[in-house]
DSSP file (Angstrom, degrees, kcal/mol; ACC not computed):
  #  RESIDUE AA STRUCTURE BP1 BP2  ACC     N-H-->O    O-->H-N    N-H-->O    O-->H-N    TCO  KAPPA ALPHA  PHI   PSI    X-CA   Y-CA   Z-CA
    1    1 A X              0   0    0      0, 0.0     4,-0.2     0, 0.0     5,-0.1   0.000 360.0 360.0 360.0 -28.0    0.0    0.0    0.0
    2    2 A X     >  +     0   0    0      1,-0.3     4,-1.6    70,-0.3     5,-0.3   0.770 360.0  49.5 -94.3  -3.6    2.8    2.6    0.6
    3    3 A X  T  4 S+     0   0    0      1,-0.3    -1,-0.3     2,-0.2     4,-0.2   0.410 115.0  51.6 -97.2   9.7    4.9    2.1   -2.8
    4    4 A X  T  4 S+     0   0    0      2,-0.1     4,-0.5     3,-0.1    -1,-0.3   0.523 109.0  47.0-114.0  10.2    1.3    2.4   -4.3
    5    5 A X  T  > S+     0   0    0     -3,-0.2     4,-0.9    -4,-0.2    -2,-0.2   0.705 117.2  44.9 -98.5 -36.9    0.7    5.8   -2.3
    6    6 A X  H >X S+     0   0    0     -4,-1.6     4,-1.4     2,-0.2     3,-0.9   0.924 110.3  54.4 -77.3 -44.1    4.3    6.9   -3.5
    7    7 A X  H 3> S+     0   0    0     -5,-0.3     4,-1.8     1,-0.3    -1,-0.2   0.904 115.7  36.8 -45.0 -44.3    3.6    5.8   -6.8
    8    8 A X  H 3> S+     0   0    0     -4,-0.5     4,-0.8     2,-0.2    -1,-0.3   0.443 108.8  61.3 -90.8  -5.1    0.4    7.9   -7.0
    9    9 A X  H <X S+     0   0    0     -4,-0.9     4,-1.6    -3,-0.9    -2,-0.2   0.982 108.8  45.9 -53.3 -68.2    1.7   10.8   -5.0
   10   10 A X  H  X S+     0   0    0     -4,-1.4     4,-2.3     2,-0.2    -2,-0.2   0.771 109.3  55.8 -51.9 -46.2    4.4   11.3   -7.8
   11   11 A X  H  X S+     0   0    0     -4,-1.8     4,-0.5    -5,-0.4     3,-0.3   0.967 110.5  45.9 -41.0 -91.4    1.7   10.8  -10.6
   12   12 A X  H  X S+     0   0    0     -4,-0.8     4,-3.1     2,-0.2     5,-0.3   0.801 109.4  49.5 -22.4 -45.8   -0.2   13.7   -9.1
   13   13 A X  H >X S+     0   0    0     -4,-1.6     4,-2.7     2,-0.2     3,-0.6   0.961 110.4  52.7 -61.6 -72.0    2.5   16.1   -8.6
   14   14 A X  H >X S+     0   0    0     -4,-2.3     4,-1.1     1,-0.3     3,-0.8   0.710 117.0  43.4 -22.8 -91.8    3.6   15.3  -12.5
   15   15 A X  H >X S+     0   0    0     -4,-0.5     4,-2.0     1,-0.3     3,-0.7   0.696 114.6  48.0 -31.4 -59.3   -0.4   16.2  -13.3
   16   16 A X  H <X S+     0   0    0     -4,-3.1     4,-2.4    -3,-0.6    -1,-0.3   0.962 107.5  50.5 -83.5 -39.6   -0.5   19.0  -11.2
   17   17 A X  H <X S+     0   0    0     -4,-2.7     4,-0.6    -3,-0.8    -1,-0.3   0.824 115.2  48.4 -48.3 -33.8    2.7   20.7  -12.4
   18   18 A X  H XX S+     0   0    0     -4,-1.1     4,-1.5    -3,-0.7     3,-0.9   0.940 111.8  51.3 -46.3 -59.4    1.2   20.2  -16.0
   19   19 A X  H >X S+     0   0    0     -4,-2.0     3,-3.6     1,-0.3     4,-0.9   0.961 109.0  45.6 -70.4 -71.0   -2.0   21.6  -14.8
   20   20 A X  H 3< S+     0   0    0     -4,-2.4    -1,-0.3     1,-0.3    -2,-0.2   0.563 110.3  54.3 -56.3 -20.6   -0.6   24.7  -13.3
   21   21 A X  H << S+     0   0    0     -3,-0.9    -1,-0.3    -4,-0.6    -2,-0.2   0.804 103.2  62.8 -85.8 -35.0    1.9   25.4  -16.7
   22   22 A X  H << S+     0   0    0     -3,-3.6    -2,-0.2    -4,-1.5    -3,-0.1   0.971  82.1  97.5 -55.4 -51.1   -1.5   25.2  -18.6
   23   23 A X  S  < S-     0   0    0     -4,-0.9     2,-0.4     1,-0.1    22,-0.0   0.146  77.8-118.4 -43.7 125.1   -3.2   28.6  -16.6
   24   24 A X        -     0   0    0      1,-0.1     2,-0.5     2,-0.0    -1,-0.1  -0.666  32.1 -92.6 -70.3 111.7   -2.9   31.8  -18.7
   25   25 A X        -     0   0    0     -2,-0.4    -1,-0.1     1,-0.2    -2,-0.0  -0.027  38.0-177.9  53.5  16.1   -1.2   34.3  -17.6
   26   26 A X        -     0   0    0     -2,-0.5    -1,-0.2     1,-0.2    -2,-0.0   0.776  21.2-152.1 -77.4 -24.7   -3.4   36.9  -15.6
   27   27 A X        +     0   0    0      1,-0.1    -1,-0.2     2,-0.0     4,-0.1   0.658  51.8 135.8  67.8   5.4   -0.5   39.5  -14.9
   28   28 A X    >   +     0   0    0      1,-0.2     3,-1.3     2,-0.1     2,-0.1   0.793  29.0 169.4 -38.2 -54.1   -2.5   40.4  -11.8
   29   29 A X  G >   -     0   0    0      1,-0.3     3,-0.7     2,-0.2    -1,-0.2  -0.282  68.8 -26.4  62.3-122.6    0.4   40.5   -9.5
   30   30 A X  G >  S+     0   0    0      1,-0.2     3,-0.6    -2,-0.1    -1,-0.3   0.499 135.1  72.1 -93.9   4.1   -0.3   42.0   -5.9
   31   31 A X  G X >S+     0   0    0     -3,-1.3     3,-0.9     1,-0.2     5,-0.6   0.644  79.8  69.3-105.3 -27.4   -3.1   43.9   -7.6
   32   32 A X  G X 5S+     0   0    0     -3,-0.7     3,-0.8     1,-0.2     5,-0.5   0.452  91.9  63.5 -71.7 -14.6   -5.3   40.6   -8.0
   33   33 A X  G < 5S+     0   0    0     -3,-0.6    -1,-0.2     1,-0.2    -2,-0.2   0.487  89.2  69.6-100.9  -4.6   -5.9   40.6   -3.8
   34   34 A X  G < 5S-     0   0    0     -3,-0.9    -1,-0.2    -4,-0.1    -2,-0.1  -0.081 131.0 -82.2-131.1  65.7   -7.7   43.8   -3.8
   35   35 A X  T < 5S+     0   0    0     -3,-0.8     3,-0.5     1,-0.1    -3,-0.1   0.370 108.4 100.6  87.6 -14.6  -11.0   42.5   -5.6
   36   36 A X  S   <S+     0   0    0     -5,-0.6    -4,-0.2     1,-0.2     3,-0.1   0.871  77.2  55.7 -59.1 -44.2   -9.4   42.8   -9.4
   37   37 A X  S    S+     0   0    0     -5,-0.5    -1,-0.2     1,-0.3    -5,-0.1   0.117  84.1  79.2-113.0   8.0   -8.7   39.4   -9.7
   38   38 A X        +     0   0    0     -3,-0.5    -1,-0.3     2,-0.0     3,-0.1  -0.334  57.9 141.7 -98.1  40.6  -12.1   38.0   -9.0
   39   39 A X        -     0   0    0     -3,-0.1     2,-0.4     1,-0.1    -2,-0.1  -0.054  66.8 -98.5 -63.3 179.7  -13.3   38.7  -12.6
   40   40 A X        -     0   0    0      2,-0.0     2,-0.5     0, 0.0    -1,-0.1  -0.737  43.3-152.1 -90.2 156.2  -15.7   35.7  -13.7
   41   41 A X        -     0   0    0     -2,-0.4     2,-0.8    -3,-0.1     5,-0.2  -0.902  21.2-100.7-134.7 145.0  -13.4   33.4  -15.9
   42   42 A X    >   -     0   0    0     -2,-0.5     3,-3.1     1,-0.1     4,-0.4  -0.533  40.8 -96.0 -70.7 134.4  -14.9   31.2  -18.7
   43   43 A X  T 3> S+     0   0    0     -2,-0.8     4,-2.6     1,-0.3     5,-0.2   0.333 112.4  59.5   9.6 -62.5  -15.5   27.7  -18.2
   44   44 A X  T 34 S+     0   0    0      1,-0.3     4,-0.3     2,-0.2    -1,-0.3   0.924 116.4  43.4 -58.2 -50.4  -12.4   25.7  -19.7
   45   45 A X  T X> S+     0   0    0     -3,-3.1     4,-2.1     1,-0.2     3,-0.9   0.947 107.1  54.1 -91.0  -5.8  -10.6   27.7  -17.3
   46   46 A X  H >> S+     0   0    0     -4,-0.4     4,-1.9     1,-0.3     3,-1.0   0.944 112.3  48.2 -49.5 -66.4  -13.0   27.3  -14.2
   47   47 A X  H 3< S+     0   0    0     -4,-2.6     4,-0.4     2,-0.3    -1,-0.3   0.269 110.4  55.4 -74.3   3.8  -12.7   23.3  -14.8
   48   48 A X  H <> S+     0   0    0     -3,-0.9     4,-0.6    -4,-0.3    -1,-0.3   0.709 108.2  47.5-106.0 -30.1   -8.9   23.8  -14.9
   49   49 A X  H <X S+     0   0    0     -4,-2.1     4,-1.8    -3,-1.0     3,-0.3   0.837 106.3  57.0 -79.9 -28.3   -9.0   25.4  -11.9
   50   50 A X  H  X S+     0   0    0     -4,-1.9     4,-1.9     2,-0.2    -3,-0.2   0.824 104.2  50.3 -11.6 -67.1  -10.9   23.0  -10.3
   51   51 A X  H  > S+     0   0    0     -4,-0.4     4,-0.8     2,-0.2    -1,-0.2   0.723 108.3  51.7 -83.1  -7.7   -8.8   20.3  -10.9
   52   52 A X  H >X S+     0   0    0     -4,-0.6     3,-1.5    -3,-0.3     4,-1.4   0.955 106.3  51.8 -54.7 -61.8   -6.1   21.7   -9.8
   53   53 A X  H 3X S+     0   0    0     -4,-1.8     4,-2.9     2,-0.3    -2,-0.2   0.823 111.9  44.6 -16.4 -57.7   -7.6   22.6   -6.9
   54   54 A X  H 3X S+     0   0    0     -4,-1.9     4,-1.3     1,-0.2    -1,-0.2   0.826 118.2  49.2 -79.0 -19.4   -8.8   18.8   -6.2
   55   55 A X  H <X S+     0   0    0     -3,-1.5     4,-0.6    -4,-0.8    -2,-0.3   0.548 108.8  52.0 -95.3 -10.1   -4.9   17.6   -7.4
   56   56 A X  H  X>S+     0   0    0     -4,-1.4     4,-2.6     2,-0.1     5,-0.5   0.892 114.4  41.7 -86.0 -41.4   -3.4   20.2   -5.0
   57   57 A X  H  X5S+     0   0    0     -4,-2.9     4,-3.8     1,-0.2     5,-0.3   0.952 115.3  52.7 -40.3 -46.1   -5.8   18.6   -1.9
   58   58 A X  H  X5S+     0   0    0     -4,-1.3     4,-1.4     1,-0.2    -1,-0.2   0.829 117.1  36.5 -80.0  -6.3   -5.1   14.9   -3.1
   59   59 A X  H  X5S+     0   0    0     -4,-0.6     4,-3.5    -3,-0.2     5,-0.4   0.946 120.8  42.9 -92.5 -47.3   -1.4   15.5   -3.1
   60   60 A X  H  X5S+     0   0    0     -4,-2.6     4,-3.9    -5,-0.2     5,-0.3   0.994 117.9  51.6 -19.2 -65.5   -1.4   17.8    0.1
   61   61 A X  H  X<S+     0   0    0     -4,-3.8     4,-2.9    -5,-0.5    -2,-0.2   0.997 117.3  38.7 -52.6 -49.4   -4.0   15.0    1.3
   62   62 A X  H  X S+     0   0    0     -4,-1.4     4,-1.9    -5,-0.3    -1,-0.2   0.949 111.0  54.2 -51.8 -56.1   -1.2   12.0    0.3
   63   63 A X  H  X S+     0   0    0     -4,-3.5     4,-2.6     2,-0.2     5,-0.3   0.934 107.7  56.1 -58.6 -59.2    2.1   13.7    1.4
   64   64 A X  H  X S+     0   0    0     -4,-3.9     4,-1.9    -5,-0.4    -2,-0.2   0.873 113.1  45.7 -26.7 -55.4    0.2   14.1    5.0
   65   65 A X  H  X>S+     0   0    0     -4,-2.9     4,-1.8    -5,-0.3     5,-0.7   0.886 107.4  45.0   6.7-112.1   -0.1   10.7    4.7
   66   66 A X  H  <5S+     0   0    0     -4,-1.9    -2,-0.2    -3,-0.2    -3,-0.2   0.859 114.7  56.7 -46.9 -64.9    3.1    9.2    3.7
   67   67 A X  H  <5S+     0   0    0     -4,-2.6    -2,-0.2     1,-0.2    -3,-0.2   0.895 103.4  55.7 -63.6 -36.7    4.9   11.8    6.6
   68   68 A X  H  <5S-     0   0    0     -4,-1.9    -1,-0.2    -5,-0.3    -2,-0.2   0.889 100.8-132.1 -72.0 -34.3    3.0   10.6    9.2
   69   69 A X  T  <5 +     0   0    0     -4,-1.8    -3,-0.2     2,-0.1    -1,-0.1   0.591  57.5 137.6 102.4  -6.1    3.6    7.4    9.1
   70   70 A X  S   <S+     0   0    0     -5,-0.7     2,-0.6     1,-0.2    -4,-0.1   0.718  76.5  52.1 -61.0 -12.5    0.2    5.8    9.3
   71   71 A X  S    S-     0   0    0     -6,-0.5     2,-0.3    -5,-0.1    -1,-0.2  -0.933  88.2-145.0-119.0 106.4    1.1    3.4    6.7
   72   72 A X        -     0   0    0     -2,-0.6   -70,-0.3    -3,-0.1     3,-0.1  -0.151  27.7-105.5 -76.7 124.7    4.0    1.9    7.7
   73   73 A X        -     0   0    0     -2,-0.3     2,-0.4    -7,-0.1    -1,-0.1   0.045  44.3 -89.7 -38.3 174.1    6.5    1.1    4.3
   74   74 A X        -     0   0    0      1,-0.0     2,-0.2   -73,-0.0    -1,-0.1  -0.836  52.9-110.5 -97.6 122.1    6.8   -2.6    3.1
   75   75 A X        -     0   0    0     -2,-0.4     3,-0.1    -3,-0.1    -1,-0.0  -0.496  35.3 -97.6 -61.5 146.5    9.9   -4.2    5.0
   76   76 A X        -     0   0    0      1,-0.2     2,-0.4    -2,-0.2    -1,-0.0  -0.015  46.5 -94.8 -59.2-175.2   13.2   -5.1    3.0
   77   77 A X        -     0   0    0      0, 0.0     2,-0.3     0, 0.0    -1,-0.2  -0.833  41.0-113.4-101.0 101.0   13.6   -8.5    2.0
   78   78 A X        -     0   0    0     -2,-0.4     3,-0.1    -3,-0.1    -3,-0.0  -0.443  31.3-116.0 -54.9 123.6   15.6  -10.7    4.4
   79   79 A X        -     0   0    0     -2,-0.3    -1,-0.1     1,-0.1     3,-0.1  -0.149  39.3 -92.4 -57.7 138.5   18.8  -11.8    3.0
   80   80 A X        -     0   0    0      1,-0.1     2,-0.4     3,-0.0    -1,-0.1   0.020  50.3-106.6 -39.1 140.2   19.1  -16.1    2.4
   81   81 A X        -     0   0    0      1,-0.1     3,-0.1    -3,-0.1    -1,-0.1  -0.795  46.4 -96.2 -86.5 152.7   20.7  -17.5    5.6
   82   82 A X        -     0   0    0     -2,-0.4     2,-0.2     1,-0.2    -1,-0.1  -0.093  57.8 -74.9 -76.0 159.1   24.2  -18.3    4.4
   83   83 A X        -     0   0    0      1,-0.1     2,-0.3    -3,-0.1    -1,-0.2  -0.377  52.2-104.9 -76.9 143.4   24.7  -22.2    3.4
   84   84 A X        -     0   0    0     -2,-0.2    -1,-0.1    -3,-0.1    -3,-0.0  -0.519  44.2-136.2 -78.6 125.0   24.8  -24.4    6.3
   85   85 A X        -     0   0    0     -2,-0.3     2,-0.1     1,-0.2    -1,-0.1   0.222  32.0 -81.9 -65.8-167.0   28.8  -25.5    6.7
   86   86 A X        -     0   0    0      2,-0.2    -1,-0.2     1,-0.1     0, 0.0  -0.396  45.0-115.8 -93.9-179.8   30.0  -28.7    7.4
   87   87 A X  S    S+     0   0    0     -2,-0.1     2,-0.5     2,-0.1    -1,-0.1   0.826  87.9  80.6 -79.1 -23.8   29.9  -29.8   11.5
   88   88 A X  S    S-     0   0    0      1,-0.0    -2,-0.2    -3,-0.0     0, 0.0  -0.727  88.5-115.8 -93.2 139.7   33.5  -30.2   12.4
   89   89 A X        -     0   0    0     -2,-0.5     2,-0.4     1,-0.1    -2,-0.1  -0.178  24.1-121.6 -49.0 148.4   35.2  -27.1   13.0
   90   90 A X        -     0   0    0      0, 0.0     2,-0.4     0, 0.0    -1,-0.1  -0.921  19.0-159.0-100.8 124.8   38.3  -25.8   10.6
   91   91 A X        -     0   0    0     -2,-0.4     5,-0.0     1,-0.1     3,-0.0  -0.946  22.3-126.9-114.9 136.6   41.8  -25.1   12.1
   92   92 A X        -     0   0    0     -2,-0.4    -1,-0.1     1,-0.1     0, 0.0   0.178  16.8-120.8 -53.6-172.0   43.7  -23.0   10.1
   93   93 A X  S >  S+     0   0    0      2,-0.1     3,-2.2     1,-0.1    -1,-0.1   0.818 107.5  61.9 -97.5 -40.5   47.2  -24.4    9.1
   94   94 A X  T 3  S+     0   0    0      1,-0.3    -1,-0.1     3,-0.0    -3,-0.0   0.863 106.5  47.8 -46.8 -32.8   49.3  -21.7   10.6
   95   95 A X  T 3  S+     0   0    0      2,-0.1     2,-0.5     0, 0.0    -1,-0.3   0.349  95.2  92.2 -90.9  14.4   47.9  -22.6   14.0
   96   96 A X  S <  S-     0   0    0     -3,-2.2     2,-0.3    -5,-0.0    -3,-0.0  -0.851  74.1-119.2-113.7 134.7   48.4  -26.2   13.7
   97   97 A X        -     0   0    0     -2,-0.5    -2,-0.1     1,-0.1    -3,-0.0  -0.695  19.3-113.0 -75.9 119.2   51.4  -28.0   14.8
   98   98 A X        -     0   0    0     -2,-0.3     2,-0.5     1,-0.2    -1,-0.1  -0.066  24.2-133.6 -73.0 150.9   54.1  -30.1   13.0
   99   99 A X              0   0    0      1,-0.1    -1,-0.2     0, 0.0     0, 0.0  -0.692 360.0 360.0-107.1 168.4   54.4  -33.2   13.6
  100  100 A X              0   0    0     -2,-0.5    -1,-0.1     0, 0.0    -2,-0.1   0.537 360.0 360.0 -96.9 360.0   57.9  -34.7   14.3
């Protein structure tokens, strides 16, 4: 569940960054916060802001998510236990004594 929450985080960000290069332009600047910038806007771009809007929530909503830590990641993969050696112990040679 959480590599399919990252998977679809990153999809959404891609989409929203798209979305947000489509919007024209308004050149509003600081001039748009006192009541200018609340013209009516035609339709195509209404539904463009819209879904932006609903892709900035689900990614917001995802990334919330994901940081918190309610869905705990998929644990690695235990590595093979190593192949079982033989029973009698190995003495090196160096330690081993000549015989006379």
């Amino acid at each position: 569940m959480y590599s399919f929450l990252q998977v679809v985080w990153i999809v959404v960000s891609i989409l929203m960054i798209f979305l947000v290069l489509l919007h024209s332009p308004k050149g509003d600047g600081l001039g748009g916060l006192g009541g200018q910038g609340f013209t009516a806007t035609k339709s195509a771009e209404k539904t463009l802001n819209q879904i932006t809007w609903l892709l900035l929530i689900a990614f917001l909503g995802i990334a919330i998510v994901l940081s918190a830590g309610w869905i705990k990641p998929n644990p690695p993969a235990l590595p093979a236990p190593p192949p079982a050696a033989s029973s009698a112990p190995t003495i090196p040679s160096a330690l081993t004594t000549p015989e006379n």
